[in-house]
Each structure stands twice: as C-alpha cells, then as structure tokens.
C-alpha positions in Angstrom: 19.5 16.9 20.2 19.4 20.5 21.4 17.5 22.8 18.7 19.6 25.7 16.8 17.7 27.2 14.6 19.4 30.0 12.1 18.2 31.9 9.0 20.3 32.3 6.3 20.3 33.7 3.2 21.4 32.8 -0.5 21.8 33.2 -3.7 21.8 30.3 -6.2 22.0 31.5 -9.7 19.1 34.2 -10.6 17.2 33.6 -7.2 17.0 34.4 -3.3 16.0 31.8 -1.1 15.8 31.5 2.8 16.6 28.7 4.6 15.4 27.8 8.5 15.1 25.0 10.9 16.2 21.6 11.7 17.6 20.6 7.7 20.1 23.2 8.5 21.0 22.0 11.3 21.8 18.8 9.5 24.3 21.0 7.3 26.0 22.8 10.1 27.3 19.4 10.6 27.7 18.5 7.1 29.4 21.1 5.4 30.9 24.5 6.8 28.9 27.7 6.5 29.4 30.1 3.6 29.4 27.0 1.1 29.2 28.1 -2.4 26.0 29.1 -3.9 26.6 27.3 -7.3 25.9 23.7 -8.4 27.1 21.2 -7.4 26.9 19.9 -11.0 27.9 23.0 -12.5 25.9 25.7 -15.2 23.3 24.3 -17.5 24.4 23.9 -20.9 22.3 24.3 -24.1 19.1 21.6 -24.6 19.7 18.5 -26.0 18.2 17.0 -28.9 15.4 16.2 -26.7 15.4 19.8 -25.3 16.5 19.2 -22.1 19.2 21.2 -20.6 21.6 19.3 -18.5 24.9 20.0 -16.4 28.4 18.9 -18.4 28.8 14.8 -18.1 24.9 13.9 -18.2 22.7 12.8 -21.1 18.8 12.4 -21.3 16.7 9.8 -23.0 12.8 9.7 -23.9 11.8 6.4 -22.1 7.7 7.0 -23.1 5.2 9.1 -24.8 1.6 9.2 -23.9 -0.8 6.9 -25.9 2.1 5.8 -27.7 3.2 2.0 -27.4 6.5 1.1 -25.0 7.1 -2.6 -23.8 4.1 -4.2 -25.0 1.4 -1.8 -23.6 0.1 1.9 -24.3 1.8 4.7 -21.9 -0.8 6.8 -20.2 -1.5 10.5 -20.1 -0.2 13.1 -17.8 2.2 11.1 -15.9 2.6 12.4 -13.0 4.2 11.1 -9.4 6.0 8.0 -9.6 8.9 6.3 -7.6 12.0 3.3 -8.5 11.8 -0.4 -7.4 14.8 -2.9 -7.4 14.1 -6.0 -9.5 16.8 -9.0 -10.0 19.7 -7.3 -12.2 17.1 -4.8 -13.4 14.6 -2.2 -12.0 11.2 -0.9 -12.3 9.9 3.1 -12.7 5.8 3.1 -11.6 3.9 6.4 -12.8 0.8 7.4 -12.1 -1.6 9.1 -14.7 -3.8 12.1 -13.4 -6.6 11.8 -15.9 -10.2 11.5 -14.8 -11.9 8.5 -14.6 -9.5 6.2 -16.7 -6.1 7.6 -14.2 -4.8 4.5 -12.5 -0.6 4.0 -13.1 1.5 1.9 -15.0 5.2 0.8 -14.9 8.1 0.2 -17.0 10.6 -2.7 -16.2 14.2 -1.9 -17.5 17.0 -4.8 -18.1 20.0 -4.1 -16.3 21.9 -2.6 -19.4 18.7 -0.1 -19.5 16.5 -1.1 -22.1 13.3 -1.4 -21.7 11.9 -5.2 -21.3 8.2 -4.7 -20.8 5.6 -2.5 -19.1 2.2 -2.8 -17.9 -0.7 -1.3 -15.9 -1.0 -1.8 -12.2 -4.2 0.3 -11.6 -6.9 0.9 -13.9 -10.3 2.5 -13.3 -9.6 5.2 -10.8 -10.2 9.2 -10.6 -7.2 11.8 -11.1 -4.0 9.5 -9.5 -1.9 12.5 -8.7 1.4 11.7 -7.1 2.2 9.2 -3.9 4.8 7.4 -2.1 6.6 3.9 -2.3 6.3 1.5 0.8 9.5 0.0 2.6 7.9 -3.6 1.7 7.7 -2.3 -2.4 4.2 -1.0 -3.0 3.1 2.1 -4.7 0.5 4.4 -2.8 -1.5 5.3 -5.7 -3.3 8.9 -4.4 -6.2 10.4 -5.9 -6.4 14.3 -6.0 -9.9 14.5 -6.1 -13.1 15.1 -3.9 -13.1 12.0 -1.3 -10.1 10.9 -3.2 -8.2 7.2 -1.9 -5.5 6.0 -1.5 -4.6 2.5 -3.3 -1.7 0.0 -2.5 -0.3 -1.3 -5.7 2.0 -3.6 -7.1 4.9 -2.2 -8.9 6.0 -6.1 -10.2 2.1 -6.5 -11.8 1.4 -9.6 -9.7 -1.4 -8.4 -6.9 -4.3 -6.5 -7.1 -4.9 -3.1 -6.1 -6.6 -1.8 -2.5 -8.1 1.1 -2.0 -7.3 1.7 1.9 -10.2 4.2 3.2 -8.9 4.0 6.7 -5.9 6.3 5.1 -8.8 8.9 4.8 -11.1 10.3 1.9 -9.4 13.9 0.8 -7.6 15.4 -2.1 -4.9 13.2 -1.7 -1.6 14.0 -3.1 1.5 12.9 -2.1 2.4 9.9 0.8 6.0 9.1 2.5 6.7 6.6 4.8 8.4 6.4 7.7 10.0 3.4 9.2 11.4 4.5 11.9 8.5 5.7 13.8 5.8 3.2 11.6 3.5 6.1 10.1 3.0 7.3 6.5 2.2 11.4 6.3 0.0 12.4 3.9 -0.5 15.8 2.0 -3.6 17.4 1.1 -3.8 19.6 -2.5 -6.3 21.9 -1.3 -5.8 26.0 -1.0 -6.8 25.0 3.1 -4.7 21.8 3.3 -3.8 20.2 6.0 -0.9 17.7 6.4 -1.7 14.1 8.0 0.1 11.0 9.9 -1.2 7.7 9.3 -0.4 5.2 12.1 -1.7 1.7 11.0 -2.6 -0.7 13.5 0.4 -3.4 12.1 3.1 -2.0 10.1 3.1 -3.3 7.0 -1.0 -3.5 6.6 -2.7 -0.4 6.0 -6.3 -1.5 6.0 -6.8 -0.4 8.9 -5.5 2.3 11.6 -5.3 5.8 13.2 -5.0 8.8 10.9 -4.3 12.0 12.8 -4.0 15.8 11.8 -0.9 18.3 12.4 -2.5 20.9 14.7 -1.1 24.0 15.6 0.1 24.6 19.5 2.6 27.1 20.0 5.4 28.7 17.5 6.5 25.9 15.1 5.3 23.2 17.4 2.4 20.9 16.1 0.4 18.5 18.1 -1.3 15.5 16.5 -4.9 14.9 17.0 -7.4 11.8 15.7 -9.6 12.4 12.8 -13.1 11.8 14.0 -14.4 10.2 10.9 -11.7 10.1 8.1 -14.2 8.2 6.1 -17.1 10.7 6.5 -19.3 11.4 3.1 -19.8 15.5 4.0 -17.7 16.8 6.6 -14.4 17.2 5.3 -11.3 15.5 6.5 -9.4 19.2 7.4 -12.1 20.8 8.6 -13.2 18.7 11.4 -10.9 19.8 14.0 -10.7 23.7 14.6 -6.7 23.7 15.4 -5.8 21.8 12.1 -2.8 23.6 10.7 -3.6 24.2 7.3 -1.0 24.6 3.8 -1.9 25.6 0.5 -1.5 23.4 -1.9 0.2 20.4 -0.2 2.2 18.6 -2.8 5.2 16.0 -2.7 6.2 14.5 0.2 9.5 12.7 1.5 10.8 11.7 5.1 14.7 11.2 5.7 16.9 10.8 8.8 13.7 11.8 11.6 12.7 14.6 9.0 9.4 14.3 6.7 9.6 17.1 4.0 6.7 18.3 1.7 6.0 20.7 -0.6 3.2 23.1 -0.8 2.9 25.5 -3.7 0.4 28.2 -2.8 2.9 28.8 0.2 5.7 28.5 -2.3 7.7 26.7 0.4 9.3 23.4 1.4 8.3 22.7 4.9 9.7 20.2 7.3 8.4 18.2 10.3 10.9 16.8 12.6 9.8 14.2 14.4 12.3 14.8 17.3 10.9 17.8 18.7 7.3 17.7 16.8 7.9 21.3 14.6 7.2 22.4 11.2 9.5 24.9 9.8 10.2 26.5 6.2 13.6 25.3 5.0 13.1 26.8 1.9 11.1 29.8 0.5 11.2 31.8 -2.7 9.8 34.0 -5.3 13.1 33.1 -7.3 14.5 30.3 -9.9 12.7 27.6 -8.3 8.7 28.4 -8.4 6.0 26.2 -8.6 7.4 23.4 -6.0 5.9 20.3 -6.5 6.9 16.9 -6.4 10.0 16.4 -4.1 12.3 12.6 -3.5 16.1 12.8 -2.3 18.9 10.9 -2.3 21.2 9.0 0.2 23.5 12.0 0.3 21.0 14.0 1.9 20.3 16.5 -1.1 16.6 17.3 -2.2 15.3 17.2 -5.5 12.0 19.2 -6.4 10.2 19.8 -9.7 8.4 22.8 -10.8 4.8 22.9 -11.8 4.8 25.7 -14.2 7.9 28.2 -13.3 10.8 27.6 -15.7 10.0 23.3 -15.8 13.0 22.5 -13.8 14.0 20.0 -11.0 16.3 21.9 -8.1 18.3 20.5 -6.2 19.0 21.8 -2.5 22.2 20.7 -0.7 22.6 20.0 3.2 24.7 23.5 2.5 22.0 25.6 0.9 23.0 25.5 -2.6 19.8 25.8 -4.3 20.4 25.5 -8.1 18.7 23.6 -10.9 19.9 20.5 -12.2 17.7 20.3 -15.3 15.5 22.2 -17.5 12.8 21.2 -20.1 12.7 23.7 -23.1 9.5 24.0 -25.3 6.9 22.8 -22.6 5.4 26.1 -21.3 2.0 24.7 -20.6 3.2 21.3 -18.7 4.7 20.7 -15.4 7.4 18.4 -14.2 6.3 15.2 -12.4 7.4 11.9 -10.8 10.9 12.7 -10.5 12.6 9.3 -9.0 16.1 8.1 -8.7 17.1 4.0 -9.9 17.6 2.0 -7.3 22.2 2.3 -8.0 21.3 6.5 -8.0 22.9 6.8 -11.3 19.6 7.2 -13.5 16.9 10.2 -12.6 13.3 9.3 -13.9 10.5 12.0 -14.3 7.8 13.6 -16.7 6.9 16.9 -19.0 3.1 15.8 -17.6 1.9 17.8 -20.2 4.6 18.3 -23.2 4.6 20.7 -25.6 1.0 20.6 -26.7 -0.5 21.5 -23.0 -3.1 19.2 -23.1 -3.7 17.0 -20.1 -6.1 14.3 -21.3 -3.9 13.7 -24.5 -0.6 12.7 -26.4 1.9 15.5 -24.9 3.2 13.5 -21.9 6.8 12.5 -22.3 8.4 10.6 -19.5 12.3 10.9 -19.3 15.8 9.3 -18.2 18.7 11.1 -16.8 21.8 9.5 -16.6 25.1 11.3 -14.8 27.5 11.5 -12.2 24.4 12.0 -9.4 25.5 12.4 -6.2 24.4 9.5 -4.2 
C-alpha cells in the first residue's frame, strides 16, 4: 500500500485536535473528507442518577463497588484495565486492581439477560496490576506498573493458575495488545522515558519464553526493532539498554487493529500508531483540548477508538475513521479519580469501565465503582 500521509485539522465540541498518518488513511477510504465534527451519538445530556452523562438512547448501571460484595466475592480497589470474554449464552468482564502488594484482578460473569451470576479472583498476591491486554486464545495479561514489574497470564473463567512470564521483560509494565496476524504482543512502558516493545514468543500461543525487542528510532517516523540484551536484568533497565530506543512518556493503553497497533502515552498527550506495513510511528491524535489525560484505549469492529481520561473532564472519547473526536460519556462528581478498563461485551452492545478512584479519591479504598453502558454502540 503506497503511504499518503495528511494533516488535518478539527474541531469536536470545545477542542482542536490533529490528526496524521496511516489511521487516516484508513478513513480516506472510509468516509469522505470534511465529515462532521460532532458525535456520532450526538450531545451529552444531563447525568443520570448514577451521574453519568450519556448521549440520547443509552443508560448506565453500577455493576460493582470496591470492598463491597458482588457475586459471592468482595470487588477490589482501584479497578483499573480490564477487557470482555465470551462465555456460553453469557459473558465475563476481568479487572485488574492497582493496589500495592494485595493488586491481582478479579472478574464478573454476567447471565445472558445481564445479571450478574458470580465473580471471583483470578490473581492474588501481586504489586500495582495496572492495565493489560486479552489473548486471542482467552487469557488476561495481568501487567504490573511497578519497578521490575511482570507480566502474568490469567484465566478469565477462574479454572488455571496464574504465570508470571519474565521472558515478556521486567519494566513498568502497563498495557499489552496482541497481534495475530504477525504473532507478537507490544507492550507499553509507564515511565516519563518509556519505551514501546514487541514480544515475539518462540510458539504462538505460549509465552514463556521468546524474543522481546525495542522500537528504535532510524529515520523520520521509521522505527527499527532491536533485541533486548537482558529483558530480565536486576539493574540495568529494560529502556535504557540500547542507546537508539525511541522513548514516550507515559506509555499507557494499547490496541492493534487491521496491521495498526495503537497506544496511548499521556505525558506526550498523544495517541500514537505503529503500522506494521511500513514499520512507522505517527501521532494520529494530539491535543491540549476536551480529551486530556489519554489513558486506556480498546475499539470496536467498526474501526472507531475509544480512550479514557485520567484526570481531564473523566470521559471516554471516541475517534472515528473520519476524525470526529467527541466524548461519548462523562462521569460527574469524581474529580480526583480517573477512568479505567473501558471494554466492550463480546455482541458490542454493553461498554464496561471504572471511576478507579470515585468520588472519595482514595486509591487503596472504597471509592472504586465499576460501570455498564448499554446503547446503540456502533459495532
């Protein structure tokens, strides 16, 4: 595919933001130019009784509360990045908790009418379990944002154990996506130095072991990928042992669609994207408008993004294959928390994610309150 790259400006609601690169070049396909700047779900309307502010035709539920009993176990604190599993006529939502020490995740089984049916821990005992990625075989990468942090293969149906897969790399891991079609997971890093990672294990499927490489910087938006010398090693740190690693700050969620792996990074306060076609990372989106703070990022069949603020105005965006950047939801009340683990049902018709923090601010309490969405999502 020959590369045509653009910038463009415009304006979604109260802010600017610039799009660039391959994604767009997606949309030129998908949807003429000068598409119009407003949702595609329309205006927010006034919060709910569970102050959330949603678009005409969709309601919101609380589904959980932090140390506050749901399904037969005790939800965790500051939920954070979580992800949607099919399961007989019902499905599953995994969270992960980013407490210290006692983080892990847990998960909720809904029956196919939506109720809840039961929920459970899948990882206990681990340090600060930030956000992560699900596997194309249905396991949760568990990541821990800490100091030598792992990554840990879980089992969002409560049957296996957990393993912690060090070949993966010890870093401030954050998020993880997975890509099929080339048999690699890319990893972010939430450090102000960051770097962004490809994990290529040595059978797909089983990530015990393999090769984990480093984006490196070459020439313009090209990026060459280089071994790790010691992803495992106890004092030399994973991003700074090759000179040419290209570094982000604050590398946050992470999702690959259609030969495209995008991630957040909110020191940059951009979306980037890595095409695997032509081996470039490019800003699709970049702001100092409505949508600050990005964070946790998953999409949907229909090509659109969804991120989630930390902080900002506690919103989840959407951005359209046309550019339409415009939020989609807004929690009220919470002005010390941050929106987490946004994560579609398996039909596309329910949107899971978390106030991490709630309305009392507190990570390492009660405030956590994980939600459901339910509209006319476009899937």
């Amino acid at each position: 595919m020959q590369r045509r790259s653009f910038l463009r400006t415009v304006t979604a609601g109260t802010g600017a933001a610039v799009f660039c690169g391959t994604l767009w070049q997606q949309a030129g396909h998908a949807a003429p130019a000068g598409a119009a700047s407003g949702s595609p779900y329309g205006p927010l309307l006034a919060p709910d009784a569970n102050g959330v502010a949603l678009p005409a035709g969709f309601t919101s539920r609380v589904v959980a509360r932090s140390l506050r009993p749901v399904g037969g176990t005790i939800w965790h604190s500051a939920p954070d990045g979580g992800a949607c599993y099919a399961d007989g006529d019902g499905w599953i939502y995994v969270s992960n908790s980013e407490i210290p020490l006692l983080g892990g995740a847990s998960a909720i089984r809904f029956r196919a009418d939506g109720s809840v049916d039961r929920a459970y821990r899948i990882l206990s005992g681990t340090h600060l379990n930030c956000a992560g990625g699900a596997t194309p075989w249905n396991t949760w990468l568990s990541c821990e944002e800490t100091f030598r942090g792992r990554v840990f293969e879980t089992d969002p149906y409560g049957r296996k154990e957990a393993v912690a897969h060090h070949a993966m790399g010890r870093f401030k891991h954050e998020a993880a996506a997975c890509d099929p079609d080339h048999r690699v997971v890319y990893l972010t890093e939430d450090e102000d130095d960051g770097c962004f990672y490809r994990f290529t294990p040595d059978t797909w499927g089983d990530l015990s072991s393999g090769r984990l490489d480093v984006a490196c910087t070459t020439s313009g938006d090209g990026v060459e990928w280089r071994e790790v010398p010691n992803p495992s090693a106890p004092l030399v740190q994973t991003r700074r042992q090759l000179a040419a690693a290209r570094h982000f700050d604050g590398g946050e969620g992470c999702h690959y669609a259609e030969g495209i792996c995008y991630f957040t990074a909110k020191g940059d306060r951009q979306v980037w994207a890595y095409d695997t076609r032509d081996s470039t990372i490019t800003s699709v989106y970049n702001s100092d408008g409505t949508l600050t703070g990005v964070d946790n990022i998953t999409g949907t069949a229909a090509g659109d993004l969804y991120v989630a603020e930390d902080g900002g105005n506690m919103e989840i965006n959407i951005i359209t294959r046309d550019g339409v950047v415009a939020p989609i939801l807004r929690v009220d009340g919470h002005p010390d928390s941050e929106i987490t683990g946004p994560a579609f049902s398996p039909d596309g018709s329910r949107l899971y994610f978390s106030s991490q923090r709630g309305t009392s601010g507190e990570i390492s309490g009660s405030g956590g309150v994980t939600y459901e969405v339910r509209g006319p999502f476009r899937h």
